[in-house]
C-alpha positions in Angstrom: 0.0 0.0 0.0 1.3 3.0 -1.1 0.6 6.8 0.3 2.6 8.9 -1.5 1.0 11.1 -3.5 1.1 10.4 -7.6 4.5 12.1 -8.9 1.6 14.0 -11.6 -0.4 15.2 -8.9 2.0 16.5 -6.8 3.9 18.3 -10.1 0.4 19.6 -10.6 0.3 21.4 -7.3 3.4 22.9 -8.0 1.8 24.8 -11.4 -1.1 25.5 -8.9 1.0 27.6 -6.9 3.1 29.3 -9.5 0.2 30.4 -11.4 -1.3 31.9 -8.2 2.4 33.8 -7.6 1.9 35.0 -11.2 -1.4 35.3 -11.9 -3.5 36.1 -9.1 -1.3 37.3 -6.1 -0.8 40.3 -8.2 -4.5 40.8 -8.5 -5.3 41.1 -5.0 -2.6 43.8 -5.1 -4.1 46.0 -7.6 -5.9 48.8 -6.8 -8.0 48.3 -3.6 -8.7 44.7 -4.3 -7.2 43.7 -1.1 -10.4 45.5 0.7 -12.5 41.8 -0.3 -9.5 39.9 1.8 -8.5 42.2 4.6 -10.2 43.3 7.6 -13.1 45.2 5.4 -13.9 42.1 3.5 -17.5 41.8 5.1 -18.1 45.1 4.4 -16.7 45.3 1.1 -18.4 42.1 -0.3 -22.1 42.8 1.0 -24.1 45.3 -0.9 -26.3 46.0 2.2 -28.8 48.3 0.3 -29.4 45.3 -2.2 -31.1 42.9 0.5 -27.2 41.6 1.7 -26.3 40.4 -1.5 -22.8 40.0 -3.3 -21.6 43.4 -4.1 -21.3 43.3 -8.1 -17.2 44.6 -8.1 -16.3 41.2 -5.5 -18.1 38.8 -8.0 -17.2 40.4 -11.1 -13.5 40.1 -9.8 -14.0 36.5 -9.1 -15.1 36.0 -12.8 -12.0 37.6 -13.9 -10.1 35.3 -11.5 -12.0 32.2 -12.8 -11.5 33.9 -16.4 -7.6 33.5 -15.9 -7.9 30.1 -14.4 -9.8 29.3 -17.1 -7.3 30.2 -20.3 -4.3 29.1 -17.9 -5.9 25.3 -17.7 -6.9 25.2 -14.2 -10.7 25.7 -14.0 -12.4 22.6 -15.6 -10.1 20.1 -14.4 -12.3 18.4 -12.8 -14.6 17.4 -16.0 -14.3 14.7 -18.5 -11.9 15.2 -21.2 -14.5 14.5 -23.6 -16.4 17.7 -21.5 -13.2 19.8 -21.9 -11.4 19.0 -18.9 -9.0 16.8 -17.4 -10.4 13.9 -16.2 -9.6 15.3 -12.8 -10.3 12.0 -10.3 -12.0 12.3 -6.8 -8.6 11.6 -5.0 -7.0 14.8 -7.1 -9.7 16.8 -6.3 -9.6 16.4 -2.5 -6.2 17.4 -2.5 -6.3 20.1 -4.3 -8.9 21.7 -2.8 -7.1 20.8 0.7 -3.6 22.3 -0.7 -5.4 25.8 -1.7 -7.4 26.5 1.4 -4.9 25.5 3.2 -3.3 28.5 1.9 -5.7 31.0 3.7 -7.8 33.5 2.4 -7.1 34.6 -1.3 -8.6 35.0 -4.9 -7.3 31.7 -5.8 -10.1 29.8 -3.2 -12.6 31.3 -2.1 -15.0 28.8 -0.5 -17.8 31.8 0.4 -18.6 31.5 -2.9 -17.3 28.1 -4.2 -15.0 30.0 -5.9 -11.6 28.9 -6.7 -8.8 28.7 -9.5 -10.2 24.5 -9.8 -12.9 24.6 -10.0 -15.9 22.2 -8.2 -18.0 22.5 -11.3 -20.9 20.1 -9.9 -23.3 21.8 -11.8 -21.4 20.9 -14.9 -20.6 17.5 -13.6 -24.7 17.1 -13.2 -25.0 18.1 -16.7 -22.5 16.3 -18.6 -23.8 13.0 -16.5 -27.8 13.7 -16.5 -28.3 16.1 -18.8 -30.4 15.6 -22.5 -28.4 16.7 -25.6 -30.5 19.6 -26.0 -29.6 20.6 -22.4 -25.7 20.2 -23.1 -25.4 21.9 -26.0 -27.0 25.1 -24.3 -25.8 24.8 -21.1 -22.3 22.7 -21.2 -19.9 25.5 -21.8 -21.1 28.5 -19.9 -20.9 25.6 -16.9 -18.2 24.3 -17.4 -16.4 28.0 -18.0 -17.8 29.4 -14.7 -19.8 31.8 -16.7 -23.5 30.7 -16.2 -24.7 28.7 -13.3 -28.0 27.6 -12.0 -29.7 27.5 -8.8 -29.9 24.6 -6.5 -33.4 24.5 -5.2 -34.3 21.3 -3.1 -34.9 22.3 0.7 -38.2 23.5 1.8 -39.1 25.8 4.2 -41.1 22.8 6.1 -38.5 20.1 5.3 -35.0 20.9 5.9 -32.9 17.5 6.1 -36.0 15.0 4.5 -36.0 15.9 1.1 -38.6 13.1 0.1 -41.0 14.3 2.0 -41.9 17.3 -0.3 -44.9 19.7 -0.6 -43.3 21.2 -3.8 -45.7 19.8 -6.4 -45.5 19.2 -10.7 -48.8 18.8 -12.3 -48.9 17.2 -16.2 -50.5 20.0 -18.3 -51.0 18.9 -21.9 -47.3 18.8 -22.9 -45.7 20.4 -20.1 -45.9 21.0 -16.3 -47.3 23.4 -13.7 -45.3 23.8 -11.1 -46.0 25.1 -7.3 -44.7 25.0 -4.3 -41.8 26.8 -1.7 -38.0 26.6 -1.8 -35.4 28.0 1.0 -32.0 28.5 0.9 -31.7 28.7 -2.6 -28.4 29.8 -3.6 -27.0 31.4 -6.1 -30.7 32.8 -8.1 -30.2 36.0 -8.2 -27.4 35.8 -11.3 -28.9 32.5 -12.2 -31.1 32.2 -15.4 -32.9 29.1 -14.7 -33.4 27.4 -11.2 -33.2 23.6 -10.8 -35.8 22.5 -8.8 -36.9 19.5 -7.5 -40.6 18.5 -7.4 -42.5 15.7 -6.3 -44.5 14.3 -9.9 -45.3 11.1 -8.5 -45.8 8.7 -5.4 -46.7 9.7 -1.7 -44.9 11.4 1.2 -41.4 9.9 2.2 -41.3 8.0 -1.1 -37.6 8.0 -2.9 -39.2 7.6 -6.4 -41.7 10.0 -7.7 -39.0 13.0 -7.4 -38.3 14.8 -10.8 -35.2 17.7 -11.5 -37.0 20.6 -13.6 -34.6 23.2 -14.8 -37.0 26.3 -14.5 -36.5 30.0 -16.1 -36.1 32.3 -12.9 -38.1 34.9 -15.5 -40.7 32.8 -15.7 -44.3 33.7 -14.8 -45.1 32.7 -11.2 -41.5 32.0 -10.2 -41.1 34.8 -7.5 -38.1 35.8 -4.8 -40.0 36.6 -1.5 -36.7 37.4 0.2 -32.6 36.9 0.9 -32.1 35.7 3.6 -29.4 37.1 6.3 -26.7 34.6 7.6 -24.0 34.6 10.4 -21.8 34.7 7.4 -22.3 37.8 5.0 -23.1 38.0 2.2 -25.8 35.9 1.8 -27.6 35.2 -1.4 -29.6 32.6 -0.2 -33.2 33.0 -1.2 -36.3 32.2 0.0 -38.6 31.4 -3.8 -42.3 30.6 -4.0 -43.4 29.0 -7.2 -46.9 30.0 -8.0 -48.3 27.6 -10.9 -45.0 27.6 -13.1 -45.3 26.3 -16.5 -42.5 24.7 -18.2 -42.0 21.7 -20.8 -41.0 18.7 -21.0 -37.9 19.9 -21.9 -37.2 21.3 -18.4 -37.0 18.0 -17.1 -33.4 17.5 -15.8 -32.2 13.4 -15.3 -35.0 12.0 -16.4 -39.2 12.2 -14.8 -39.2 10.7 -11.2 -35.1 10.3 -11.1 -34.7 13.4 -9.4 -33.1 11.7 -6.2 -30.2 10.1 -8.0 -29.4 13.4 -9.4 -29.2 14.9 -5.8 -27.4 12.2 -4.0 -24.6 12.1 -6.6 -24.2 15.8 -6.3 -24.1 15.0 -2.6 -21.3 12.6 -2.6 -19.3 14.4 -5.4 -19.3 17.8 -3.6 -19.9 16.6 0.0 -16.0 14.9 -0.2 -14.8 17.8 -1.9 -16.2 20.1 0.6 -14.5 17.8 3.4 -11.3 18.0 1.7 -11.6 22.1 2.0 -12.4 22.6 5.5 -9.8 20.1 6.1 -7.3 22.4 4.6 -8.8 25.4 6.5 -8.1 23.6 9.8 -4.7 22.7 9.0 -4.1 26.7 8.0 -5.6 27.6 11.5 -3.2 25.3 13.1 0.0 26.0 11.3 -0.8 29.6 12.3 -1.5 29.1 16.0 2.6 27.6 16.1 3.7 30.4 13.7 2.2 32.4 16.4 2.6 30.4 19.2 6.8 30.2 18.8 7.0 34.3 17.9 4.9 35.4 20.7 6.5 36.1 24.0 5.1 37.0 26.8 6.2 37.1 29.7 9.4 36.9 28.5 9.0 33.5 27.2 7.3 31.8 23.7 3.9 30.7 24.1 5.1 27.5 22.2 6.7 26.9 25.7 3.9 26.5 27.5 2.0 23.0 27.4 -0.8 24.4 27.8 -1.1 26.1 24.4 0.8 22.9 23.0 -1.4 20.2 23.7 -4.9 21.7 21.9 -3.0 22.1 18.9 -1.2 18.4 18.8 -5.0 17.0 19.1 -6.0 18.9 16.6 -2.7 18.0 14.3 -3.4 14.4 15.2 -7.3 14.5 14.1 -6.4 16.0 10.8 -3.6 13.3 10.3 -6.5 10.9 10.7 -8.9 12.6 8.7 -6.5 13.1 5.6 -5.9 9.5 5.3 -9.7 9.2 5.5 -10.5 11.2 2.8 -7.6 10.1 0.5 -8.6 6.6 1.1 -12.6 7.5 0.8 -12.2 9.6 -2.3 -9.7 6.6 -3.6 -12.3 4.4 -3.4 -14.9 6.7 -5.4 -12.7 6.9 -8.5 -12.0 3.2 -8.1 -15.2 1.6 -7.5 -18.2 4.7 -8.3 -19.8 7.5 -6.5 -22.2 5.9 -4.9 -19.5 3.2 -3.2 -18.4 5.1 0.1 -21.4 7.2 0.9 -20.9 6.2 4.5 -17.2 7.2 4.0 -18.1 10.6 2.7 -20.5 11.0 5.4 -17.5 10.6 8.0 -15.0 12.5 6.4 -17.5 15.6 6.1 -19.2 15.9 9.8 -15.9 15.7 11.4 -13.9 17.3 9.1 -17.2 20.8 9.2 -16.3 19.8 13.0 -12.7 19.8 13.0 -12.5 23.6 11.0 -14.7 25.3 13.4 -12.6 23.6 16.4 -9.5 24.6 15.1 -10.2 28.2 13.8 -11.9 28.5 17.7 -8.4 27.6 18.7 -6.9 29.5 16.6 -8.7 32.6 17.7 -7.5 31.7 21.2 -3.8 31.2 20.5 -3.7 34.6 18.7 -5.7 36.4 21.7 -7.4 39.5 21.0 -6.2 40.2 17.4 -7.4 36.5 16.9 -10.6 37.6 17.7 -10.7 40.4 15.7 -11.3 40.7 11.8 -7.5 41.9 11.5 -6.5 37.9 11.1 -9.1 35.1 9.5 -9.8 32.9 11.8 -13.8 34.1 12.2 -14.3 34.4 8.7 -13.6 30.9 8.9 -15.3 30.1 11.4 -18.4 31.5 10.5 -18.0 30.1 7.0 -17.7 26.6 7.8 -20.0 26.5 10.6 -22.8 26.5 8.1 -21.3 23.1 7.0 -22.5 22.0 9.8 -26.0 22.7 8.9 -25.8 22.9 4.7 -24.0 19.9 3.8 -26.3 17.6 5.7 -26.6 18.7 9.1 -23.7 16.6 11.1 -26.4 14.7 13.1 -27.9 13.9 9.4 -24.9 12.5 8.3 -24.2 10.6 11.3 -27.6 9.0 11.2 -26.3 7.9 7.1 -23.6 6.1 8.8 -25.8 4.4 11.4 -27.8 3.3 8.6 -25.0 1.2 7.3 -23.8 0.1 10.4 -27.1 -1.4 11.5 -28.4 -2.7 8.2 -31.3 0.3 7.9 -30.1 1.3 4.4 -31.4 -1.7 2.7 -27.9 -2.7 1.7 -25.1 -4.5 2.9 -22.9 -1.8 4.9 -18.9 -0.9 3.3 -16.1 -2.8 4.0 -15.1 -1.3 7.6 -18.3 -0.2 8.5 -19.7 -3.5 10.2 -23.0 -4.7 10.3 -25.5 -5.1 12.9 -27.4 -8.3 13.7 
């Protein structure tokens, strides 16, 4: 068994980084850029008279930042080479993705967002897997570009966590569909063009089947924004939508009528390992700070590093994100080698703890660095606040521990993974 990383992977960290010395380091130089990154980056990001949205100059400069990516290589190497992109597995992913935001805050990863130089792409993932040829020759390379996106829209304001129990409704009109119901926490409408949401068209309450994908015109008669709504983390452009009769055709179905839950747990597995693989890196940044910290700061006329007390916290924390990275190497390993669907209890460990282990360690973090760690002058509660809401968004933690439960005690209807044994 080998754990070294593959010689081409770790080469192609190596371009990562000097594209980000030559391409984007200088961006957050120029001008005032550095007002999104510094200690005004709340401030500077929201536009507060626009309902606490993304102020237009932060994501136009991601654009341009996804723009460079984009002509230098970097941004759709996740996809299929036969979608334009590398062929990028799960295991390269999750590194990556650890290696930048391990870096800290900067315009090469922005996970506030889900912005960064590589990008996640799952909606262009979706597409290129589930989506008809109609839909993939309008939609495939604004996706897979980072220039057109589409919203998300599956939890309701009455069902967080259970999304088969759902009160959103599509009705067979002649050739198309009517469409009504309520969405929450639907991110990302207001630069989308269409919305895709998920509807029940079939079955009863609690049923898997029955669920159908529609991708829906956010123009569209009916389809209304009732409100943003405000989070711990600003900004927020997470809406609240209310669907009032919306008609679309059968071309709007996304995945197939009724297969609407296969589309949502494979964007759950894909992104929910990735995701892990992020805060991961975040939690190592907060820690690798603390004993930067930790070993220049004396007071008392002695290095903090000296005392145990400041030691200890942060060599439990080192160990758990030892334990975790060989967790997600190993889980994401498995993905590329045996399907998405093959370690879902796996993913569902490596992303509570690891949502867990980021908001532990920037807590920490904050501690070791004392008052200036508390304030907005170092990053440790923008990360905080960031990836707390994995906590909730990704499947709340006690959801995802109730996945792995599943498997371990035969509730899933399928023999649990290797490692994850059984009950009687």
């Amino acid at each position: 068994m080998d754990f070294e990383l593959p010689q081409e992977l770790a080469d192609y960290l190596v371009e990562l980084d000097r594209f980000i010395e030559a391409e984007i380091r200088p961006l957050e130089r120029e001008g005032d850029n550095i007002r999104f990154l510094d200690h005004r980056r709340e401030d500077a990001r929201t536009d507060w008279e626009r309902g606490g949205l993304p102020n237009a100059e932060w994501e136009a400069l991601l654009g341009e930042v996804r723009r460079r990516a984009d002509t230098a290589g970097h941004y759709r190497f996740a996809l299929a080479r036969e979608a334009g992109g590398k062929g990028g597995s799960n295991l390269a992913m999750a590194v990556i993705r650890e290696h930048l935001a391990a870096k800290g805050l900067g315009l090469h990863n922005d996970l506030q967002n889900e912005h960064s130089i590589v990008g996640n792409s799952v909606g262009a993932m979706l597409m290129w897997r589930y989506g008809s040829d109609a839909q993939k020759d309008a939609w495939m390379e604004g996706l897979a570009s980072g220039t057109r996106h589409f919203g998300f829209a599956i939890t309701e304001p009455e069902h967080g966590s259970d999304a088969t129990h759902m009160e959103t409704r599509a009705e067979r009109d002649g050739s198309g569909w009517v469409i009504t119901g309520e969405k929450t926490w639907n991110t990302g409408v207001h630069t989308a063009s269409h919305d895709m949401v998920f509807a029940r068209t079939s079955g009863g309450t609690g049923d898997a089947d029955g669920i159908t994908a529609f991708l829906v015109p956010t123009d569209a008669e009916g389809f209304e924004v009732v409100e943003y709504l405000w989070t711990f983390n600003m900004p927020s452009d997470h809406a609240h939508v209310r669907l009032n009769g919306v008609r679309v055709g059968d071309d709007a179905v996304f995945g197939g009528e009724g297969r609407g839950l296969q589309v949502v747990q494979h964007f759950f597995n894909e992104n929910r390992i990735r995701q892990a693989a992020s805060s991961l890196g975040a939690a190592q940044y907060c820690i690798d700070e603390s004993v930067k910290h930790a070993k220049a700061r004396k007071p008392f006329g002695k290095a903090l590093a000296s005392n145990q007390g400041i030691q200890f916290p942060l060599v439990e924390l080192q160990t758990q994100c030892e334990m975790l990275r060989a967790l997600i190497h190993k889980t994401a390993w498995r993905m590329d080698r045996h399907g998405t669907f093959s370690a879902s209890a796996e993913v569902s460990m490596c992303n509570y703890w690891a949502n867990r282990l980021c908001c532990e360690a920037a807590d920490r973090a904050m501690q070791v660095h004392g008052g200036m760690g508390y304030s907005r002058h170092k990053p440790f509660e923008h990360i905080y606040r960031h990836h707390r809401r994995y906590r909730i968004t990704e499947g709340a933690e006690e959801i995802q521990m109730r996945r792995v439960a599943g498997y371990m005690f035969g509730f899933m209807g399928q023999a649990a993974p290797k490692g994850v044994k059984g009950g009687d």
